[in-house]
C-alpha atoms as one frame of an Amber mdcrd trajectory, in Angstrom:
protein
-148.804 -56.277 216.038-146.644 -57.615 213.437-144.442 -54.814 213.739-144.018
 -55.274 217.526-143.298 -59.305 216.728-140.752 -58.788 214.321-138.725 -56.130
 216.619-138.885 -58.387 219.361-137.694 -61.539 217.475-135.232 -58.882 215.896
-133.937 -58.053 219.663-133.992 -61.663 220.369-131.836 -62.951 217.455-129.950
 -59.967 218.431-129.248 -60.647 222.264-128.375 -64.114 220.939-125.547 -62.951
 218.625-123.841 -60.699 221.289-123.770 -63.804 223.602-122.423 -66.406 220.866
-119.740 -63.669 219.717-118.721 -62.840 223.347-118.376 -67.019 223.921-116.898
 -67.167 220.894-114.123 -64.213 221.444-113.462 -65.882 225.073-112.701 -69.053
 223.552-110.727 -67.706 220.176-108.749 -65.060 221.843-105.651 -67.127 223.668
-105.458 -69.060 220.317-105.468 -65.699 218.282-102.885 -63.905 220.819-100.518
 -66.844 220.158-100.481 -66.968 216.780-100.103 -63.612 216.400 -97.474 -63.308
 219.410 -95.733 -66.283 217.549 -94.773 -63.748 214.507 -93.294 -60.956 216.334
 -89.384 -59.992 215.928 -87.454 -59.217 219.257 -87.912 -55.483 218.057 -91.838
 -55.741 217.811 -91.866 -57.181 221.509 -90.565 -54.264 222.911 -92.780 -52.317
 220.783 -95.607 -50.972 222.844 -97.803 -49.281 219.119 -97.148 -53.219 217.942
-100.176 -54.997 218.774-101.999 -57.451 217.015-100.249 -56.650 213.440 -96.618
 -57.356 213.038 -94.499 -55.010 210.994 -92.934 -58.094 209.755 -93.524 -61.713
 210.231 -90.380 -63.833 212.156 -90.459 -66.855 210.579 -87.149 -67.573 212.295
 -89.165 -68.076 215.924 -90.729 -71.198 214.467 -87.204 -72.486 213.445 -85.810
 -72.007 216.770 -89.043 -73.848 218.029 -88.647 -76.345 215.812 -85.322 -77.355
 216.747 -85.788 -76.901 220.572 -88.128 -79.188 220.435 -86.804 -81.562 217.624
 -90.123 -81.646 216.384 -89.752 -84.618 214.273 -89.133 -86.968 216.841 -91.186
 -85.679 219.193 -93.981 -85.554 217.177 -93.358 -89.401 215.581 -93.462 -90.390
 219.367 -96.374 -88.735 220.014 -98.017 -90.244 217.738 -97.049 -93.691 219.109
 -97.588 -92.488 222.249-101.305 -91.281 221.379-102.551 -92.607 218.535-101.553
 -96.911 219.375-103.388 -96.286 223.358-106.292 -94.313 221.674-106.960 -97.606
 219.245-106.341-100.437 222.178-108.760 -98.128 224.193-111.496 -97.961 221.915
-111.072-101.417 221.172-111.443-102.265 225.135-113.842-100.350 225.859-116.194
-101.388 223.144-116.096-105.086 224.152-116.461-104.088 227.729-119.483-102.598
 227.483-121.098-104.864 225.010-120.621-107.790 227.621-122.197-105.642 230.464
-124.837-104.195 228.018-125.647-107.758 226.018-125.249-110.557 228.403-126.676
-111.340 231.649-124.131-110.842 233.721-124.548-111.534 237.551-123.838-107.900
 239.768-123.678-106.043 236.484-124.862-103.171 238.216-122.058-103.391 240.356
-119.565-103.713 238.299-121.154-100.059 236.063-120.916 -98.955 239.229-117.242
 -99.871 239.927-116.471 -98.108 236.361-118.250 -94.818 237.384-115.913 -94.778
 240.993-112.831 -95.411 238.366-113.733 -92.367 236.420-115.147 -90.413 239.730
-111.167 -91.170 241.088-108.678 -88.520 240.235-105.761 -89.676 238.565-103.225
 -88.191 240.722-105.402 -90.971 243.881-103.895 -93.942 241.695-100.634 -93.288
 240.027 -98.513 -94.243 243.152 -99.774 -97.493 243.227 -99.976 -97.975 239.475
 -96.341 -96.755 239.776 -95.619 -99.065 242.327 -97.116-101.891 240.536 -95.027
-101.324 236.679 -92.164-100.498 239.078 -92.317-104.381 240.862 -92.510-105.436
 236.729 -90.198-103.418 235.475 -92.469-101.769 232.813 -91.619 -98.128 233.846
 -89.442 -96.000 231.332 -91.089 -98.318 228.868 -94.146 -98.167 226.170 -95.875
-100.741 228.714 -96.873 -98.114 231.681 -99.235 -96.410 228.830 -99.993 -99.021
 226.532-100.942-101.784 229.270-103.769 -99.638 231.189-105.301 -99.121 227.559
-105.545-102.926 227.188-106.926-103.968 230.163-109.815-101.096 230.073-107.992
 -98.575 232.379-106.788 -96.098 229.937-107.268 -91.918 230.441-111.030 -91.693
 231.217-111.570 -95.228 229.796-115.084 -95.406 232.214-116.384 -92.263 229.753
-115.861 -94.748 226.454-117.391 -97.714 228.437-120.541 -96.004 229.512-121.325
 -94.242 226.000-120.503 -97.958 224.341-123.009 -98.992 226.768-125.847 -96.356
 226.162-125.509 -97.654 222.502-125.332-101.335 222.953-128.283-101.397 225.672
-130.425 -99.194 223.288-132.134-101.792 220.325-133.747-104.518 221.534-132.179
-108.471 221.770-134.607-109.871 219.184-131.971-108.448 216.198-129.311-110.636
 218.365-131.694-113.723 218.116-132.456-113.372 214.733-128.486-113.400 213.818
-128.392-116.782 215.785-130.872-118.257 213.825-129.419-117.028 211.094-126.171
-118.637 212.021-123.796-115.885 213.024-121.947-116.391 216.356-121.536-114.298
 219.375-118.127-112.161 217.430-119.963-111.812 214.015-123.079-110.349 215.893
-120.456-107.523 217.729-118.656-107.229 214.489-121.726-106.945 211.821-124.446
-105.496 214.202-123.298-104.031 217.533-120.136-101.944 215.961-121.645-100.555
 213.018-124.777 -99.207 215.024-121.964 -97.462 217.170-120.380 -95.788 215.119
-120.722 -92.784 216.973-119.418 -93.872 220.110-116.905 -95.298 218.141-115.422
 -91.752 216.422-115.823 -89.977 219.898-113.735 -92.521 221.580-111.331 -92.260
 219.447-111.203 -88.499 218.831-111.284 -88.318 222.426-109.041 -90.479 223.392
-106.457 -89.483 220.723-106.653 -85.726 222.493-106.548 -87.008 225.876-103.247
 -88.963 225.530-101.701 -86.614 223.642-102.180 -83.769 226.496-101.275 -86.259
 229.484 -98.249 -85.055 231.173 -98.597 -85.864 234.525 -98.575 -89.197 234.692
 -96.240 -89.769 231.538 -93.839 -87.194 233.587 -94.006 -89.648 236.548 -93.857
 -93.550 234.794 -91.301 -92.150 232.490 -89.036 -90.262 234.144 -88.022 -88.352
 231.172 -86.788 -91.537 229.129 -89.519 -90.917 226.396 -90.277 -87.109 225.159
 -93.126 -86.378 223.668 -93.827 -83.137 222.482 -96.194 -81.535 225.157 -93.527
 -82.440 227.347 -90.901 -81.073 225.536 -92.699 -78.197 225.742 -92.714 -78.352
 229.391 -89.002 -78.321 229.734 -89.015 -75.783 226.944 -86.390 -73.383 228.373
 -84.176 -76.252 229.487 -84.098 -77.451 226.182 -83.174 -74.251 224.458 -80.629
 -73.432 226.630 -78.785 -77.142 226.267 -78.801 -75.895 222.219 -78.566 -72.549
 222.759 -76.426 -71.559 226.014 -77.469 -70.740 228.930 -76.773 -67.180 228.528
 -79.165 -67.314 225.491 -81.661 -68.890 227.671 -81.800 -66.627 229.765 -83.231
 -64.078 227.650 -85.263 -66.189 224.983 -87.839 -64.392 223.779 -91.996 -65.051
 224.376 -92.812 -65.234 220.585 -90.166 -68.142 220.589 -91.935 -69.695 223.684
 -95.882 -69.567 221.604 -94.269 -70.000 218.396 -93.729 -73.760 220.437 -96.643
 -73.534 221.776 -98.144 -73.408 218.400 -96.264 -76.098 217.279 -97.179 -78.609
 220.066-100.777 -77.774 219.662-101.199 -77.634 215.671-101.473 -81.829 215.162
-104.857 -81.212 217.347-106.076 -78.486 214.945-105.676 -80.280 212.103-106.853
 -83.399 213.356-109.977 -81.172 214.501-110.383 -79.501 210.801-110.215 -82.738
 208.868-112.695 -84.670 211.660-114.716 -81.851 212.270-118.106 -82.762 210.867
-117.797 -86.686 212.689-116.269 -84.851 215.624-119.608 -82.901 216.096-121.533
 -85.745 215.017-120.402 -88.357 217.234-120.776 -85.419 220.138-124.623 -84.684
 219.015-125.694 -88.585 218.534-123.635 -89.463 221.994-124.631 -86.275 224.227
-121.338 -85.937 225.109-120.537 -82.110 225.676-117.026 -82.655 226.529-115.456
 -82.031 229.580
């Protein structure tokens, strides 16, 4: 009997591994096939025995990369661009949601439901109006269309930040809020010294989140900014047009596809390293949230 346990929990553990490797591969392969793509000389392309190991590595694709998409400037301004609407939206949110979650607010439900049709919305539903709106002020081509929407609590997915806020802010009871006001701390010190520091989860997701979320956006960035302010995903967009105003358009015409990842690389590696050096809170926050991504 134990024999026929073991070789069953054996088969198990087994069937279990084959699954997480296959997920895994799924998920590790584009990243693998452009790093390794990135590497290739113009001679390995055309190569068809040149796979996955280069006979040399072309350092020089990351140079031309790097200058199409004068990475240091596009990179300081997407940090700006990221990083400054990622800390107003955390901010936002947090106080949002411990108003709704703390005080007796009249047609709170309402208004949590409100948030949820905000985040239920696709973008692409409200960014004529919004660009009507900065349009009639005069904030397009300006910091203002991304930094404004962060600061009044209508940020990228700001309703997701509001409602795990909430979860945290709704979950221990009001007597620890009493005994603070007895105690003598006011309304800001209880947020500050209580609420925040038993969030502290919410408060590394939102931020991680947020942080990635800004930095991808290109679609509405494309359309309140009309190309005035580059950041690097969408430099990377008009990748080829880029290289070619450096390069000629006779070069552009044949620029190579190790070039094109070795950019792709490039726009992408902030987010890895942000993800190596945060990736024990990043998993954290995610397990003490529930959040599972999206």
């Amino acid at each position: 009997m134990k024999i026929k346990k073991r070789s069953k929990s054996f088969a198990v553990k087994l069937f279990v591994y084959i699954i997480l490797i296959g997920m895994g591969f799924v998920y590790l392969y584009p990243i693998l096939y452009m790093v390794v793509n990135s590497f290739l000389s113009a001679s390995d392309l055309t190569d068809p025995s040149v796979t996955w190991v280069p006979t040399e590595l072309c350092l020089s694709n990351f140079q031309t990369a790097f200058e199409t998409l004068d990475f240091a400037s596009s990179f300081a301004m997407s940090m700006v661009m990221s990083l400054i609407p990622a800390i107003l939206q955390t901010a936002v949110t947090a106080v949002v949601a411990y108003g709704i979650a703390r005080f007796q607010i009249p047609g709170k439900k309402l208004i949590l439901v409100l948030v949820l049709v905000t985040f239920l919305l696709p973008s692409q539903v409200m960014l004529v109006p919004r660009y009507v709106l900065f349009d009639n002020y005069h904030l397009t081509d300006t910091v203002w269309a991304q930094f404004l929407p962060a600061i009044l609590g209508q940020g990228l997915n700001s309703a997701i930040f509001i409602f795990v806020y909430y979860s945290y802010f709704a979950s221990y009871p009001l007597v620890l809020d009493e005994a603070a006001q007895i105690d003598g701390a006011g309304k800001w010190k209880i947020f500050t010294r209580i609420s925040m520091p038993m969030a502290k989860g919410a408060t590394i997701l939102s931020m991680l989140f947020s942080f990635v979320f800004y930095w991808n956006e290109t679609y509405q960035s494309n359309t309140l900014w009309g190309g005035k302010i580059q950041t690097l995903p969408l430099k990377l967009q008009s990748f080829t047009l880029q290289y070619e105003a450096i390069y000629g358009e006779e070069a552009a015409g044949s620029i190579s596809e190790s070039v094109s990842l070795a950019g792709t690389l490039l726009s992408i590696l902030p987010l890895l390293v942000l993800y190596l050096i945060f990736q024990r809170q990043f998993v954290e926050s995610i397990e003490s949230t529930g959040i599972t991504g999206e």
